[in-house]
N, CA, C and O of each residue as an XYZ file, in Angstrom:
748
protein
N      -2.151    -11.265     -3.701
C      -1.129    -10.381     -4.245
C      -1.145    -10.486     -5.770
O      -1.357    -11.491     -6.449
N      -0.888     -9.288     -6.151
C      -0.731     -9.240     -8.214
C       0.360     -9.890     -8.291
O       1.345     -9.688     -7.580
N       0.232    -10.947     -9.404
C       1.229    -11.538    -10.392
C       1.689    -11.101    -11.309
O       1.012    -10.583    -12.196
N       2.665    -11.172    -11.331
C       3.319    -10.780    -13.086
C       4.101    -11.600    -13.530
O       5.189    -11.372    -14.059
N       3.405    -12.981    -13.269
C       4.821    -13.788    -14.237
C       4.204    -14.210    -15.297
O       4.123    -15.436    -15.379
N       3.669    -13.505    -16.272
C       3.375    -13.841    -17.437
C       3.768    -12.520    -18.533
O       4.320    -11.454    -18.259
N       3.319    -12.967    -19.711
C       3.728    -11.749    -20.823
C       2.929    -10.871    -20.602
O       3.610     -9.973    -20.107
N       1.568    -10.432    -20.665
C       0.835     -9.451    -20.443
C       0.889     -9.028    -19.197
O       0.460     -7.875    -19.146
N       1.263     -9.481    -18.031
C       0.800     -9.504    -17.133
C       2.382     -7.978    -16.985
O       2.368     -6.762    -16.794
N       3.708     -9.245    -17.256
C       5.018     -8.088    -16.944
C       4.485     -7.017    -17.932
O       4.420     -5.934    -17.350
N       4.128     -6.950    -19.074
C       3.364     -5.677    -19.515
C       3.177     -4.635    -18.768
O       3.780     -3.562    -18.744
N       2.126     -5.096    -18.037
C       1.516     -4.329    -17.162
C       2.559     -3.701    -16.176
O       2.799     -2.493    -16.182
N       3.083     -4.472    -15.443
C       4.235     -4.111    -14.664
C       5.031     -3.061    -15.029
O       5.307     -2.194    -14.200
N       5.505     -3.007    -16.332
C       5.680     -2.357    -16.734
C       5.684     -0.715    -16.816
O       6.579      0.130    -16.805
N       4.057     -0.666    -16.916
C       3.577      0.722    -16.967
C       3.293      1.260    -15.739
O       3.300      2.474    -15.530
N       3.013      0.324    -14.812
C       3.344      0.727    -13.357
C       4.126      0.995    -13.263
O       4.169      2.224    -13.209
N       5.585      0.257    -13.138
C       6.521      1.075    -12.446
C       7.056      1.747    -13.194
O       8.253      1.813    -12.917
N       6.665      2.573    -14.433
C       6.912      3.938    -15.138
C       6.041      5.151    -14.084
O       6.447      6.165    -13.516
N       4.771      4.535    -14.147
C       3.723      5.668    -13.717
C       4.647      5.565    -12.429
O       5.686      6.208    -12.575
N       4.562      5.075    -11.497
C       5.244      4.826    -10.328
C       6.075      5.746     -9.564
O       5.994      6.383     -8.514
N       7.366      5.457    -11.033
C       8.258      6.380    -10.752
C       8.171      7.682    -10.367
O       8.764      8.128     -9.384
N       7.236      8.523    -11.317
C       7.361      9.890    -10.806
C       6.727     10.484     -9.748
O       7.125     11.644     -9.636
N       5.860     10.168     -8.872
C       5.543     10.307     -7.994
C       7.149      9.949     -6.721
O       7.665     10.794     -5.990
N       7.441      8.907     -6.817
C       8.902      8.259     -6.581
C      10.201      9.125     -6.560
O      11.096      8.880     -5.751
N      10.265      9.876     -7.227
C      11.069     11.547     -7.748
C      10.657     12.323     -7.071
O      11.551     13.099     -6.737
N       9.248     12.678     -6.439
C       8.997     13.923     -6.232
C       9.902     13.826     -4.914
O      10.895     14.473     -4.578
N       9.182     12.752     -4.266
C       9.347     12.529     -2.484
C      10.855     12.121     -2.866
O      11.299     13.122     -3.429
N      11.603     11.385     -2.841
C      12.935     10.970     -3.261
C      14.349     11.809     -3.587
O      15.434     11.716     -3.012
N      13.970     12.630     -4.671
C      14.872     13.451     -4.977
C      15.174     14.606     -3.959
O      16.208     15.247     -4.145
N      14.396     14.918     -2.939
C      14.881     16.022     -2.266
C      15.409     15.542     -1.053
O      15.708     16.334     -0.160
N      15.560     14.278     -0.925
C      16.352     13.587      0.262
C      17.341     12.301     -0.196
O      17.598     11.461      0.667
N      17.669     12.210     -0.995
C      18.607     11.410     -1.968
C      19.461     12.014     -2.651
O      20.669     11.809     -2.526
N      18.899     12.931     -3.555
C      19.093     13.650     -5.148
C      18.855     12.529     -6.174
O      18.319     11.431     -6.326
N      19.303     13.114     -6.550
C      18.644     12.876     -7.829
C      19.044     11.754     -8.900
O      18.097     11.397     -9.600
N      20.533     10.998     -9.210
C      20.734     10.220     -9.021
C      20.760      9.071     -7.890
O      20.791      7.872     -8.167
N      20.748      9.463     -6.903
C      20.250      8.716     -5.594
C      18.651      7.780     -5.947
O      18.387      6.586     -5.802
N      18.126      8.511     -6.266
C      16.312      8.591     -6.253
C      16.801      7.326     -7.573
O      16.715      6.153     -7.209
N      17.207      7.545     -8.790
C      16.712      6.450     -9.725
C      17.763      5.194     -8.968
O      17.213      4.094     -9.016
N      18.812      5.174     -8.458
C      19.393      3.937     -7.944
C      18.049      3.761     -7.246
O      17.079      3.518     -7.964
N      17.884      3.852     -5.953
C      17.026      3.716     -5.292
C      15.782      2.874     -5.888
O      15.479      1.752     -5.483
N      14.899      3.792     -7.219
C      13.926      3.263     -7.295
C      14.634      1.943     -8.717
O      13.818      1.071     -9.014
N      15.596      1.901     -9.233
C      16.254      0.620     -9.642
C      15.865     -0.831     -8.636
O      15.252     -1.857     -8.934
N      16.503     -0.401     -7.371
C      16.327     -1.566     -6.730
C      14.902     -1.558     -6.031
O      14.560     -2.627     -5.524
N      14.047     -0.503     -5.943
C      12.856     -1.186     -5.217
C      11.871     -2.052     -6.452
O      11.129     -3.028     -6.339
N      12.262     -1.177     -7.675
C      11.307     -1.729     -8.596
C      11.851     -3.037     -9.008
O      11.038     -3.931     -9.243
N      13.055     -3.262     -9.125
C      13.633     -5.000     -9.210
C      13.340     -5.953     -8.045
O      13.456     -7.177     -8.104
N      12.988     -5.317     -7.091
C      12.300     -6.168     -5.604
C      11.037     -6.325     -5.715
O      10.704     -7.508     -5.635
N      10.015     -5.436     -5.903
C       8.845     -6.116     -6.688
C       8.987     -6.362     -7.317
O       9.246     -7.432     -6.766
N       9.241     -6.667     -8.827
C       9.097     -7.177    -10.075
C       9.452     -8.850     -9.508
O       9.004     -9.813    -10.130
N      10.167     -8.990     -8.463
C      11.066    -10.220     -8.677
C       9.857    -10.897     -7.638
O       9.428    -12.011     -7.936
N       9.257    -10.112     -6.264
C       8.111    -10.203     -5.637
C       7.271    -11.232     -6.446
O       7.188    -12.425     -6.157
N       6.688    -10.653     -7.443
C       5.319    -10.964     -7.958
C       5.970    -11.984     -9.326
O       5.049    -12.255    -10.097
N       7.119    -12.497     -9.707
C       7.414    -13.616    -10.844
C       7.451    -14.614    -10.254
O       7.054    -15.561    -10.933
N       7.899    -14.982     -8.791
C       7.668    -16.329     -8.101
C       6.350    -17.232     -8.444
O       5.197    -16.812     -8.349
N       6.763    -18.690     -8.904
C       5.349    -19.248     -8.823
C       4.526    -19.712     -7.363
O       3.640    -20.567     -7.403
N       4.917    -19.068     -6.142
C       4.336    -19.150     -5.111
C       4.544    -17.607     -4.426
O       5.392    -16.910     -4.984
N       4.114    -17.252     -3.718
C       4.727    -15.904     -2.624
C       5.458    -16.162     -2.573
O       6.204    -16.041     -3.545
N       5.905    -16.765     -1.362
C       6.911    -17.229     -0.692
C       7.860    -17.098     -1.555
O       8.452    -16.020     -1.508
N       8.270    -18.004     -2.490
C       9.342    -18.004     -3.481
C       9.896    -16.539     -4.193
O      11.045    -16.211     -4.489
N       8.539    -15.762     -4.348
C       9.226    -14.357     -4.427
C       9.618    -13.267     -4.101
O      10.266    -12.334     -4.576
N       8.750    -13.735     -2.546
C       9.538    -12.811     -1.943
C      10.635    -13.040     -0.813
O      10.909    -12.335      0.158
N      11.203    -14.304     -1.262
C      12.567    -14.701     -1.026
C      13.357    -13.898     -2.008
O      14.345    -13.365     -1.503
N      13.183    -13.686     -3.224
C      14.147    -13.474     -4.604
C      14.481    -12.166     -3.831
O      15.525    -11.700     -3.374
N      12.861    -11.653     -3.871
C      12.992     -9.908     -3.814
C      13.888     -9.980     -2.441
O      14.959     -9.375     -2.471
N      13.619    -10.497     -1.546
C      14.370     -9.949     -0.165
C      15.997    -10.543     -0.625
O      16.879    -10.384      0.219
N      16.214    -10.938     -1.401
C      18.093    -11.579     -1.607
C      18.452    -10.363     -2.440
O      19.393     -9.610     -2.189
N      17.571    -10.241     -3.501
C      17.919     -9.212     -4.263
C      18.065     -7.556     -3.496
O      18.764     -6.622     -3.890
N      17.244     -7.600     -2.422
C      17.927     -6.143     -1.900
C      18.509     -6.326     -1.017
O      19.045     -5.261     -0.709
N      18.849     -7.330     -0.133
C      19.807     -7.117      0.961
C      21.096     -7.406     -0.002
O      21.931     -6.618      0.444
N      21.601     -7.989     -0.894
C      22.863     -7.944     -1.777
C      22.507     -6.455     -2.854
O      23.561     -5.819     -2.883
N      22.063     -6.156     -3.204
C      21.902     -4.181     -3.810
C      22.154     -2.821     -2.712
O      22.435     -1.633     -2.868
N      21.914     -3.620     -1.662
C      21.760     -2.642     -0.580
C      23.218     -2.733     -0.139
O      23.694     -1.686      0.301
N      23.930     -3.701     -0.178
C      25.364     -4.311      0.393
C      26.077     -3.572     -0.945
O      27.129     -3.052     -0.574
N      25.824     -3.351     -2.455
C      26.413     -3.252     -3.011
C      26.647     -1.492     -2.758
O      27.677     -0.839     -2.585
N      24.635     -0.935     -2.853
C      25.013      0.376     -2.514
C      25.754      0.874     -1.536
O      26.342      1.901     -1.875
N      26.005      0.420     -0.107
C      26.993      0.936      0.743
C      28.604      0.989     -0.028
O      29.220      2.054     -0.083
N      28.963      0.167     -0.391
C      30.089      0.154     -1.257
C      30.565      0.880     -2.368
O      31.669      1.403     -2.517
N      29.638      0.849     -3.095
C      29.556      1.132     -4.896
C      29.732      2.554     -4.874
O      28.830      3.202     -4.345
N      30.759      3.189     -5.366
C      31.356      4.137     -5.843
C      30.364      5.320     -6.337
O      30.472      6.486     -5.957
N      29.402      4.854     -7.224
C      28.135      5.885     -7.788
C      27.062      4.661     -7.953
O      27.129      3.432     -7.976
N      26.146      5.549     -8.046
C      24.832      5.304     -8.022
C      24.580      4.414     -9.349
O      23.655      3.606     -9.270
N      25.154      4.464    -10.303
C      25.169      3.668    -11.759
C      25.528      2.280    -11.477
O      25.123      1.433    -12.273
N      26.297      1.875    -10.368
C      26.798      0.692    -10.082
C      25.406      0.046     -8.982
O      25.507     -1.063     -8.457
N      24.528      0.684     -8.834
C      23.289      0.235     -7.962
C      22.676     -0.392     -9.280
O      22.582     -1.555     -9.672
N      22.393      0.515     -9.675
C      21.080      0.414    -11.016
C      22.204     -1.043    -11.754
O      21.733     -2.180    -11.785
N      23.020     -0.884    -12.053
C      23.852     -2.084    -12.555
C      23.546     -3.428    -11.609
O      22.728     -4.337    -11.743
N      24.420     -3.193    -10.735
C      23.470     -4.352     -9.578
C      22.524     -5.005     -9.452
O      22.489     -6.235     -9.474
N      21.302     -3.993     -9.248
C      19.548     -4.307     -9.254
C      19.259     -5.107    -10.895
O      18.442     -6.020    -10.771
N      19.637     -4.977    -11.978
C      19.320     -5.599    -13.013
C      20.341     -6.573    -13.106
O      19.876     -7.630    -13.532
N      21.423     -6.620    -12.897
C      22.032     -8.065    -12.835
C      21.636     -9.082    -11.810
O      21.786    -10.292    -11.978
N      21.039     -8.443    -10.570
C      20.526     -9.419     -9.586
C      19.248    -10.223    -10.330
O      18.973    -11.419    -10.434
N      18.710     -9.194    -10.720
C      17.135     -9.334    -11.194
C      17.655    -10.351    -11.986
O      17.197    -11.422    -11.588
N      18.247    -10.465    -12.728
C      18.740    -11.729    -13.813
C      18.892    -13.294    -13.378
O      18.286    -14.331    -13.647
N      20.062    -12.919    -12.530
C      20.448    -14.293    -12.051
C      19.449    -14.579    -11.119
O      19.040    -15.737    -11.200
N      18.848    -13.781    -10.128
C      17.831    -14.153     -9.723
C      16.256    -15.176     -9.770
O      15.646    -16.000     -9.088
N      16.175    -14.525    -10.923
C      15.032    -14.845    -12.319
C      15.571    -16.344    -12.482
O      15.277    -17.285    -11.744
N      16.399    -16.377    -13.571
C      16.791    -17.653    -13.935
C      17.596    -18.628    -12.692
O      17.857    -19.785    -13.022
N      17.833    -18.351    -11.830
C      18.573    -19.331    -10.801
C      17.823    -19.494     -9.947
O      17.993    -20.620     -9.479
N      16.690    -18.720     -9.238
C      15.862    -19.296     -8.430
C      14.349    -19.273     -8.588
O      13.651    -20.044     -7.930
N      13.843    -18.425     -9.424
C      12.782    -18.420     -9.567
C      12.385    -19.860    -10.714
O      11.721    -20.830    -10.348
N      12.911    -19.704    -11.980
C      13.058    -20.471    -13.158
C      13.630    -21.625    -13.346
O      14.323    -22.082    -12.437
N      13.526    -22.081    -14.119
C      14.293    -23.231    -14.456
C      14.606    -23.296    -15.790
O      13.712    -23.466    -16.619
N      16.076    -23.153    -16.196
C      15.891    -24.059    -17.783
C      17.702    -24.182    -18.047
O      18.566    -24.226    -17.171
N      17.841    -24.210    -19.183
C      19.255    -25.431    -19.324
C      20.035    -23.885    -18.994
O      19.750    -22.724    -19.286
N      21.043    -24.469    -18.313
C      22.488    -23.259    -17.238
C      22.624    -22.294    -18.612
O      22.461    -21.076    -18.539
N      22.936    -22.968    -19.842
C      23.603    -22.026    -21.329
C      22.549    -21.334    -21.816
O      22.691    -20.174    -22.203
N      21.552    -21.871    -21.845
C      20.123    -21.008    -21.907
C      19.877    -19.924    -21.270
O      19.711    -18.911    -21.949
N      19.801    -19.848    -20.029
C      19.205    -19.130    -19.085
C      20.995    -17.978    -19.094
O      20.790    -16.767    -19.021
N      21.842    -18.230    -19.142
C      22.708    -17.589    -19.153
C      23.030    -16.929    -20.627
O      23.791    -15.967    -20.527
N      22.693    -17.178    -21.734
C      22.055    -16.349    -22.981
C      20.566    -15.564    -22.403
O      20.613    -14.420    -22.854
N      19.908    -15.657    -21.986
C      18.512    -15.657    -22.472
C      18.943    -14.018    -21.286
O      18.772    -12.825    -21.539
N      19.526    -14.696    -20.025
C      19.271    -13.048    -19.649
C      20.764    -12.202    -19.447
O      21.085    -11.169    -18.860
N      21.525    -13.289    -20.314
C      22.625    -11.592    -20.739
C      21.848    -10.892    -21.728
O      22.017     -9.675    -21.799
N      21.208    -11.323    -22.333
C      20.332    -10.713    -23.723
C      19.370     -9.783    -23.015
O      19.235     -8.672    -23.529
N      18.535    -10.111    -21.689
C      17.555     -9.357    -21.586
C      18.171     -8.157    -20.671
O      17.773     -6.993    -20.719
N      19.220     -8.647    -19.822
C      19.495     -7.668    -18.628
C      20.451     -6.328    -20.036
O      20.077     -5.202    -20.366
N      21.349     -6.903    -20.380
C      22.015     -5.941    -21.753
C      21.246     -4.952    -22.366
O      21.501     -3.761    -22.544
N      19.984     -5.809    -22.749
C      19.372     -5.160    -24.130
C      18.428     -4.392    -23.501
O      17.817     -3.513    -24.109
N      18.222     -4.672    -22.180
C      17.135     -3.971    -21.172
C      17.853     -2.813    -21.108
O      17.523     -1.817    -21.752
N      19.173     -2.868    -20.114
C      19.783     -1.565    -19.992
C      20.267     -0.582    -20.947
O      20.381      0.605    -20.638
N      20.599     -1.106    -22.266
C      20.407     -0.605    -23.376
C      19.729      0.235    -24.476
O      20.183      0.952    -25.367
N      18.370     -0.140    -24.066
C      17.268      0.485    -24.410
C      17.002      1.854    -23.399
O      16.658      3.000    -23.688
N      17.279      1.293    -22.256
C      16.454      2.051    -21.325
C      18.084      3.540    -21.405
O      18.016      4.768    -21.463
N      19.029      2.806    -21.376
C      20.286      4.164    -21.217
C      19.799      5.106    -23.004
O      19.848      6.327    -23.152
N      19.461      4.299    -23.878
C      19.275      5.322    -24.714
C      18.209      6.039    -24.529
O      18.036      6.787    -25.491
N      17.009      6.201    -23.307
C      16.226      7.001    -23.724
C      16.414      7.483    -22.515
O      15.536      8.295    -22.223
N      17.099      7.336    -21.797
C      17.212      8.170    -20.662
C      18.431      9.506    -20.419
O      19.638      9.366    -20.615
N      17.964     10.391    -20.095
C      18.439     12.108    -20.704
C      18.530     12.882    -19.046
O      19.031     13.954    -18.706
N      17.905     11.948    -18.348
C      18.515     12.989    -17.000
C      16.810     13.576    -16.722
O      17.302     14.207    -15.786
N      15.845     13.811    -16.687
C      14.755     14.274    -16.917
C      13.362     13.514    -16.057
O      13.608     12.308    -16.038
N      12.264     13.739    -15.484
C      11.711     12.848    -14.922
C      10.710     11.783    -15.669
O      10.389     10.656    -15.292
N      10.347     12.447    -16.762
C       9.904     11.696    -17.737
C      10.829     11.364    -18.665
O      10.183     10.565    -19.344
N      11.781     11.424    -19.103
C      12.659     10.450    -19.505
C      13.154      8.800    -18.479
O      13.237      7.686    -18.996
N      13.318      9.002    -17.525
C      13.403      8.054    -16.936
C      11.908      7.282    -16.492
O      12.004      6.183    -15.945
N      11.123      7.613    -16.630
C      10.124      6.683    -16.521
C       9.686      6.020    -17.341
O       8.991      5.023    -17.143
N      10.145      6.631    -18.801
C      10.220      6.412    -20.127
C      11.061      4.803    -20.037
O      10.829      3.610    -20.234
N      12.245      5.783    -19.571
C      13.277      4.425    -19.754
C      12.976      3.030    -18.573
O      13.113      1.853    -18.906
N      12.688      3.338    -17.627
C      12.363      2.352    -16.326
C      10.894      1.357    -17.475
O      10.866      0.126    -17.458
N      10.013      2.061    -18.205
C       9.178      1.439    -19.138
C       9.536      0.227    -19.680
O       9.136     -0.929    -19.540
N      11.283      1.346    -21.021
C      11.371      0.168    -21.802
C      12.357     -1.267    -21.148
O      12.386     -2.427    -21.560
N      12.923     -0.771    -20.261
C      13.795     -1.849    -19.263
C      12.983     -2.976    -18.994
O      13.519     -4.085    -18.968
N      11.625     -2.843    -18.766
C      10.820     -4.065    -18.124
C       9.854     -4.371    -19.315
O       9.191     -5.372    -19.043
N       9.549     -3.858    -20.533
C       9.531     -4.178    -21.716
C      10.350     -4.551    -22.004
O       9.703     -5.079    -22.909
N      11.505     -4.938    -22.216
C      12.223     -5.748    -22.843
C      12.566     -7.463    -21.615
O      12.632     -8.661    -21.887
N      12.687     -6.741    -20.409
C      12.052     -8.344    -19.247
C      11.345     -8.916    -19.607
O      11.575    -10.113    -19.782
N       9.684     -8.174    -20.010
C       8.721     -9.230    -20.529
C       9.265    -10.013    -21.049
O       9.058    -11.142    -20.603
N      10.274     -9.899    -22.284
C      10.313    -10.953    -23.607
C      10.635    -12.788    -22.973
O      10.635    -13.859    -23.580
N      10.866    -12.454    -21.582
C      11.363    -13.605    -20.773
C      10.414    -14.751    -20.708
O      10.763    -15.895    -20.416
N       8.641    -14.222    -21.125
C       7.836    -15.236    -21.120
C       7.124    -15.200    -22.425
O       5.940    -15.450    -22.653
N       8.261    -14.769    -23.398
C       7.483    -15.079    -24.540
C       8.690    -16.173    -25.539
O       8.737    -16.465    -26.734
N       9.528    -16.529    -24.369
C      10.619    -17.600    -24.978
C       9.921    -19.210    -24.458
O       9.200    -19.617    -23.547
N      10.359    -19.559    -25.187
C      10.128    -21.065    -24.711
C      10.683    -21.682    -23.663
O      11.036    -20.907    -22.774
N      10.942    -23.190    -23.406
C      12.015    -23.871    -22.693
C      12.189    -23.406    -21.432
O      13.290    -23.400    -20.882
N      10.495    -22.746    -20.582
C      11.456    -22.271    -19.579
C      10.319    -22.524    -18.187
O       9.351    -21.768    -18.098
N      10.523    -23.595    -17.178
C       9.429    -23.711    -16.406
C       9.798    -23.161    -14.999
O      10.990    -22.925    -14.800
N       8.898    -22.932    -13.998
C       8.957    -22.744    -12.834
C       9.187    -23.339    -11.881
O       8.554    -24.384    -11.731
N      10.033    -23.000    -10.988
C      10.472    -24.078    -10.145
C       9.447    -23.711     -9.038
O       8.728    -22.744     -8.787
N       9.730    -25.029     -8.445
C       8.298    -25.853     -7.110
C       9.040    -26.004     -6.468
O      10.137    -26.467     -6.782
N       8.746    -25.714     -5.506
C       9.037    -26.535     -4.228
C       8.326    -27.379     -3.576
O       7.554    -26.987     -2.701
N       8.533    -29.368     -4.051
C       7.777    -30.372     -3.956
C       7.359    -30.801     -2.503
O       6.308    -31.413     -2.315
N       8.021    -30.539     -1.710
C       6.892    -30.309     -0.023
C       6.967    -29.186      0.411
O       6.999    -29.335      1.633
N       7.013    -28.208      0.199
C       7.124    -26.974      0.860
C       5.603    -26.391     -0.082
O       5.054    -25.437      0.469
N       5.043    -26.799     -1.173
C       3.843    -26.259     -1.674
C       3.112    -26.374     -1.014
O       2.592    -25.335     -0.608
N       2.455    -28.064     -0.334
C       1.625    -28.221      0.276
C       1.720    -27.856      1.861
O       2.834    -28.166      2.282
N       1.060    -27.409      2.656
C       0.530    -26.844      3.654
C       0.281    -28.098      4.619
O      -0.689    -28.854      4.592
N       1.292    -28.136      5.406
C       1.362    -29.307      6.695
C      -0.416    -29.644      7.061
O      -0.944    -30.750      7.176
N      -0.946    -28.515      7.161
C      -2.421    -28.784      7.514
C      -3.268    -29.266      6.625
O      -4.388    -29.611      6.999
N      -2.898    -29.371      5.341
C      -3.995    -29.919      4.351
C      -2.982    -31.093      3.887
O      -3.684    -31.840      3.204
N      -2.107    -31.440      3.917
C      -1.374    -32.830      3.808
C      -1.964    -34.116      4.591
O      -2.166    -35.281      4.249
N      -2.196    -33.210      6.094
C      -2.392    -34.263      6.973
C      -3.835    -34.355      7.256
O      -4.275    -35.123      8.112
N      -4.507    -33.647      6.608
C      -6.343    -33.642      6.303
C      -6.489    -34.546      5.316
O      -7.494    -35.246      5.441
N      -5.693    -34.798      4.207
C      -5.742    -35.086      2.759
C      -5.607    -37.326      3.287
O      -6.110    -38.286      2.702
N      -4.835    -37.282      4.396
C      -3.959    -38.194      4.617
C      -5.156    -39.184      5.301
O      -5.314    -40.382      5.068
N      -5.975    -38.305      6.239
C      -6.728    -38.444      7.375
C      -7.871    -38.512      6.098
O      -8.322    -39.607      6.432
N      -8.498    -38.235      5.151
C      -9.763    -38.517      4.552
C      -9.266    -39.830      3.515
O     -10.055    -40.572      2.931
N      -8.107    -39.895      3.460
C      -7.657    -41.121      2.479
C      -8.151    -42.662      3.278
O      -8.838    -43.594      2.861
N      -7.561    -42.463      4.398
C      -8.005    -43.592      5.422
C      -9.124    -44.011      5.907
O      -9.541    -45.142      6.159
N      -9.810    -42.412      6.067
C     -11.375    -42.929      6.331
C     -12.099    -43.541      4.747
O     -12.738    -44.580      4.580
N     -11.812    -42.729      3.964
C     -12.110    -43.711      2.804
C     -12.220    -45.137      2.604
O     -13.150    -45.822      2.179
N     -10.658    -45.531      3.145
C     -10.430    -47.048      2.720
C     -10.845    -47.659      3.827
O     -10.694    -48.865      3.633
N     -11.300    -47.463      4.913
C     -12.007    -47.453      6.230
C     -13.469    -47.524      6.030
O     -14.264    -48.272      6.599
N     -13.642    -46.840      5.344
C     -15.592    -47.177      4.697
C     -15.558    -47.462      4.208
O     -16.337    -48.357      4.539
N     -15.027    -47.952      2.363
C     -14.865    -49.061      1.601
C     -14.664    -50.391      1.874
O     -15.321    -51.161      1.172
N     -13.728    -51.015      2.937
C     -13.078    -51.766      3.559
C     -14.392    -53.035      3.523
O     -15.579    -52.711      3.546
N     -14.056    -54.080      3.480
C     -14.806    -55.274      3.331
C     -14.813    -55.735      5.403
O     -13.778    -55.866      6.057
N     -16.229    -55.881      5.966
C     -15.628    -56.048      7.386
C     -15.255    -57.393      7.595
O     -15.106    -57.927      8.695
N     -15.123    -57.873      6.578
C     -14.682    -59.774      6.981
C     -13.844    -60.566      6.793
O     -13.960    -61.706      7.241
């Protein structure tokens, strides 16, 4: 599976899920509408993005699957469609920094009020209602995410037995012994 937990890499991500989008509009908007369609693709594109930042699968696509069954709970509820897209980037946040990441609680709680803010910020000023305006804006939203791996102070969380693979633990365990089993002095 593609990664994107790096700076070039969310780059990239980036321009995907711009290009993405409009294809995403065509099929979308005539069975949603049209605000429907960008909530919508808010939260699928914050479910991959969050997919592929895990430093294992597994780990991300835990994020991504928390992050839409709570967006999806919010959309049944949520009044308009602005409160989805609100949702999907605040999940994406705490998400990011609380399970994917690691770094100090005041940190990580600066680092992505700054990015989720300045993300939606960017992206509401260039967005006009239009299909290339919003792909425009879905662009600069995850351009401004990148900046998340171009900060310091900030490592990935492991999961210290759940990395290794029951079957190569107990291979690893089983060649250790025969080792000290053929080294072994017989007397």
């Amino acid at each position: 599976m593609m990664r994107w937990n790096g700076l070039g890499r969310s780059l990239l991500f980036g321009a995907f899920a711009a290009a993405a989008y409009v294809p995403f509009a065509i099929v979308a908007t005539p069975l949603v509408g049209w605000s429907g369609a960008v909530a919508a693709y808010a939260l699928l594109s914050a479910a991959v993005y969050l997919s592929g930042l895990g430093p294992n699968l597994r780990q991300g696509l835990t994020a991504s699957l928390l992050l839409g069954l709570g967006v999806a709970a919010i959309a049944v509820i949520a009044p308009s469609d602005r409160d989805v897209v609100l949702a999907a980037a605040l999940a994406l946040g705490v998400l990011r920094s609380g399970l994917l990441y690691r770094s100090r609680f005041a940190r990580a709680l600066a680092l992505e009020s700054a990015l989720v803010c300045g993300g939606l910020l960017v992206a509401g000023q260039i967005f006009d209602g239009s299909v290339v305006s919003t792909a425009l804006a879905v662009w600069a939203f995850y351009l401004v995410q990148s900046v998340f791996f171009a900060v310091g102070g900030i490592t990935a969380r492991r999961d210290c037995a759940d990395d290794v693979d029951p079957f190569d633990a107990a291979r690893a365990r089983a060649l250790a012994v025969l080792d000290e089993v053929g080294t072994g002095d017989p007397g």
